[in-house]
C-alpha positions as CSV (number, residue, x, y, z in Angstrom):
1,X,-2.2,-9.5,7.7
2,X,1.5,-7.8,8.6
3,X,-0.5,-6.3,11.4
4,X,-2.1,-9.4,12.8
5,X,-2.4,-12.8,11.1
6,X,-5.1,-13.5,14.0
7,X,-7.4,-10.7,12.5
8,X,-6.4,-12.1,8.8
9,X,-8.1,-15.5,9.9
10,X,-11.1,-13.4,11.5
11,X,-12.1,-11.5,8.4
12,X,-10.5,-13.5,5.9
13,X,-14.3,-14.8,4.6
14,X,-16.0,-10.7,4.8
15,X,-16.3,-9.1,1.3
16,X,-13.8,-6.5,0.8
17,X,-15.7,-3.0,1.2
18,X,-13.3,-0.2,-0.7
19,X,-14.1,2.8,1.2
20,X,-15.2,6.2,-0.3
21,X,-12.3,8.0,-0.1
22,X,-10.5,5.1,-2.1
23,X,-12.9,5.3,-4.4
24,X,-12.0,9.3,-5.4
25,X,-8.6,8.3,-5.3
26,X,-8.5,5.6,-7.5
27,X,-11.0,7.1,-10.1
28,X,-8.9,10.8,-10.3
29,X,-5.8,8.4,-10.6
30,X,-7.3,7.4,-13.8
31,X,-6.5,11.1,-15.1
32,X,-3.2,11.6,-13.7
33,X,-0.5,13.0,-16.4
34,X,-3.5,15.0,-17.9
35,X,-5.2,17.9,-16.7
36,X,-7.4,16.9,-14.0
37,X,-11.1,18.4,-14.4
38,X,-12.7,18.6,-10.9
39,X,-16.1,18.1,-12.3
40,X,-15.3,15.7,-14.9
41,X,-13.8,13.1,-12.3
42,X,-16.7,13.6,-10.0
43,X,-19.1,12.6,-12.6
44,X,-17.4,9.4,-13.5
45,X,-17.2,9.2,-9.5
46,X,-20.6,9.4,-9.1
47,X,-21.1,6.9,-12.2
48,X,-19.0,4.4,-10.2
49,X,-20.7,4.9,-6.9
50,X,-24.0,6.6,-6.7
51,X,-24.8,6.6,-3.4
52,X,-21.3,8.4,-2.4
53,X,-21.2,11.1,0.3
54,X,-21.5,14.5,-1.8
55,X,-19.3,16.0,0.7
56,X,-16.3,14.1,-0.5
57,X,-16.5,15.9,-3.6
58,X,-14.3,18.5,-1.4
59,X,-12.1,16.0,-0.6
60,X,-11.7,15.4,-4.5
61,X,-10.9,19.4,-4.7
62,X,-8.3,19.3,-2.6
63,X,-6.7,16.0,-3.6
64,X,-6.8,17.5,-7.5
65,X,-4.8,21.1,-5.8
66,X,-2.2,18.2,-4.2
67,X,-1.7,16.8,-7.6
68,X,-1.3,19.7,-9.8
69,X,2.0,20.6,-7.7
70,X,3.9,17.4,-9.6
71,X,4.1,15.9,-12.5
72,X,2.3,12.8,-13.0
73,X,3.4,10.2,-15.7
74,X,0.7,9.4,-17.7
75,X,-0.4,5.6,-17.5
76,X,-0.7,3.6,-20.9
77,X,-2.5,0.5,-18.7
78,X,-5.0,0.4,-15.5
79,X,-5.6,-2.4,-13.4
80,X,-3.8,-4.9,-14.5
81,X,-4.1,-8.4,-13.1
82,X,-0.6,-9.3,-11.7
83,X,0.1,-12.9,-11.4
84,X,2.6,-15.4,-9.9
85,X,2.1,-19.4,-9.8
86,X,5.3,-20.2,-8.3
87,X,4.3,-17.9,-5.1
88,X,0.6,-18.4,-5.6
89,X,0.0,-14.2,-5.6
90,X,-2.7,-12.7,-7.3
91,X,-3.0,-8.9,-7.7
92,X,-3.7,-5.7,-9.2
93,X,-1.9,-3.1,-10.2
94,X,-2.8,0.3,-10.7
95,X,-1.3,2.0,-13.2
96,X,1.4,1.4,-16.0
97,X,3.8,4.1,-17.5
98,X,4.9,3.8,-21.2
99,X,8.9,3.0,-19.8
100,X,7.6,0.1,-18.1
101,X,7.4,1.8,-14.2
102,X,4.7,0.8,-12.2
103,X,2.0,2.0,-9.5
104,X,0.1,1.5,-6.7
105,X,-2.8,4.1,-4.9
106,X,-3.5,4.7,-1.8
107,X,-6.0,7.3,-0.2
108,X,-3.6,7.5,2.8
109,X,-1.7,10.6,3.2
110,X,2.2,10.3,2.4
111,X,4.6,9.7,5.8
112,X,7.3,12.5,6.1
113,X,9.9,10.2,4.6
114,X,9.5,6.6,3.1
115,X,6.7,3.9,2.7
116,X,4.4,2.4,4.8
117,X,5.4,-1.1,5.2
118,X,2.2,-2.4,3.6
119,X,2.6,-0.9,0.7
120,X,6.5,-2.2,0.6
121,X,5.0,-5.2,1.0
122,X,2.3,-5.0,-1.8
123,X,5.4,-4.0,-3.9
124,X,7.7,-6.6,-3.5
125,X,4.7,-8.9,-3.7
126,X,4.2,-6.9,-7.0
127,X,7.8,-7.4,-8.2
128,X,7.4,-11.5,-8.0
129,X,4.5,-11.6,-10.2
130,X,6.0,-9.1,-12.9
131,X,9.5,-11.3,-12.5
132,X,7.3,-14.5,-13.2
133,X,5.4,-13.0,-15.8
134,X,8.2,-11.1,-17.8
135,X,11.5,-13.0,-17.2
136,X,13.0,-9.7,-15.7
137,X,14.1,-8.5,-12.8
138,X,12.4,-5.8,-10.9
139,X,13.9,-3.3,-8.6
140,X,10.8,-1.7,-7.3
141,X,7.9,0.7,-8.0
142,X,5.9,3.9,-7.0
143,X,3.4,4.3,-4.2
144,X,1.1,7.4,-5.1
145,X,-0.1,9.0,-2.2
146,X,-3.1,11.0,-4.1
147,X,-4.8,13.4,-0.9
148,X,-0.6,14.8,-0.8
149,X,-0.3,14.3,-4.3
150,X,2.8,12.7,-3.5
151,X,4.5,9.4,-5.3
152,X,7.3,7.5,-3.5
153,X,9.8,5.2,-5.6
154,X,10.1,1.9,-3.4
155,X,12.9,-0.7,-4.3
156,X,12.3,-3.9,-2.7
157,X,15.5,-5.1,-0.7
158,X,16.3,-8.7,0.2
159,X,14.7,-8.1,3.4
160,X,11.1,-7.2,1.8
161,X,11.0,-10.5,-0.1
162,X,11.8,-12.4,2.9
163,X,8.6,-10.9,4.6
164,X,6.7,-11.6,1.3
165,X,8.0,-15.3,2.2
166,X,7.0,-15.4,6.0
167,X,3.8,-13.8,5.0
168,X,2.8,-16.6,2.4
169,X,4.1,-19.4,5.4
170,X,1.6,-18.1,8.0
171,X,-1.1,-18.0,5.1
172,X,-0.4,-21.6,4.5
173,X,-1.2,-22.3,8.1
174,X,-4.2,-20.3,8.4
175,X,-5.9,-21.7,5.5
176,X,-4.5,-25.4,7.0
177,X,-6.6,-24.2,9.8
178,X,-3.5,-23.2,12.5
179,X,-4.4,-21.0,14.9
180,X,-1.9,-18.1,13.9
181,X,0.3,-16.2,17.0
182,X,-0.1,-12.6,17.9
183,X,2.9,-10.8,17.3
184,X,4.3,-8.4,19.6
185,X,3.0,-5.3,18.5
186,X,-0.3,-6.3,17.7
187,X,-2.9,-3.4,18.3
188,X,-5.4,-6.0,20.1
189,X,-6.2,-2.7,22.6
190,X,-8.2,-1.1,19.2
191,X,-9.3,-4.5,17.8
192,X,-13.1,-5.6,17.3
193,X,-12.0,-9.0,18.0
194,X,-10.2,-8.7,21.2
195,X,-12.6,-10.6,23.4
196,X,-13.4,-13.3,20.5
197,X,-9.5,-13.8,20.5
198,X,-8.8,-13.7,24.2
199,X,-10.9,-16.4,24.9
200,X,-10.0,-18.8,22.0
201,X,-6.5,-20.2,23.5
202,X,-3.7,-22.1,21.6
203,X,-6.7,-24.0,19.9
204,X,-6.8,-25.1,16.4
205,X,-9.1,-22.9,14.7
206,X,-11.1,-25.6,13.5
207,X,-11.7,-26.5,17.2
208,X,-13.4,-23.2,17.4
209,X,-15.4,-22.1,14.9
């Protein structure tokens, strides 16, 4: 969506498809804070998605090697549902700690320095439902970056709510049926729906689908 609300509309109907290397992610973040057995975790991976690529049971090697250089805080709850009326956000988080810190996975490999700004995003929109759903303020959370074994503390500033905001606006429109505007840097040049866009105008989407 932050990349382009145009593709947003496009896809907004497909099933989401969590990819393989998510899948070994997610399931050896699970075991984080405990030792992390290589064939253990492959065999619940395998449990979860039998038809997996065998070869990514490599990739699992070296994500567990990535891990085992930091310590991991052991997570007293998984997936829990995160929920704001007010904002009308529904979401998941990944993992819990027992001092109340919180945590999202990704099977992207860590920037040099920072946060992707999806995953800022997903946080702040992370920090509204826990607000709504505890009474208390929240100043951010981790993003754990599990092929570099690397976990990134993320407090939301002013300016990450405000996109969480603008977001939510365009949302509104698109589901109101508003064709949405390309921004600026929209990567149209690597974008399946380049020639389905270019031809649709300023047109109400409901004029063209």
């Amino acid at each position: 969506m932050q990349a382009c609300p145009v593709r947003f509309y496009y896809e907004r109907n497909e099933p989401v498809v969590e990819s393989d290397r998510y899948a070994v992610c997610k399931q050896l973040s699970y075991h984080l804070g405990t030792p992390l057995d290589a064939e253990a975790i492959w065999q619940e991976i395998l449990t979860v998605s039998p038809a997996i690529d065998p070869a990514l049971k490599e990739f699992l090697g070296l994500c567990i090697t990535a891990c085992n250089k930091s310590e991991w805080k052991p997570a007293v709850q998984h997936d829990v549902k995160g929920v704001s009326n007010k904002h009308g956000i529904v979401g998941m988080i990944d993992r819990f700690a027992a001092d109340g810190a919180f945590s999202i996975v990704r099977a992207a490999g860590a920037m040099p320095f920072g946060t992707y700004a999806a995953d800022r995003l997903r946080i702040a929109c992370i920090a509204f439902c826990l607000e709504e759903m505890t009474g208390s303020d929240v100043k951010g959370g981790w993003v754990e970056y599990i092929p570099d074994g690397v976990a990134r503390f993320h407090e939301v500033q002013p300016r990450d709510r405000q996109q969480v905001i603008a977001t939510l606006h365009k949302l509104k429109g698109i589901h109101d049926g508003e064709m949405p505007q390309h921004p600026l840097n929209a990567p149209c040049h690597r974008c399946k729906y380049k020639e389905r866009c270019e031809s649709s105008g300023g047109h109400r989407l409901s004029e063209l689908l």
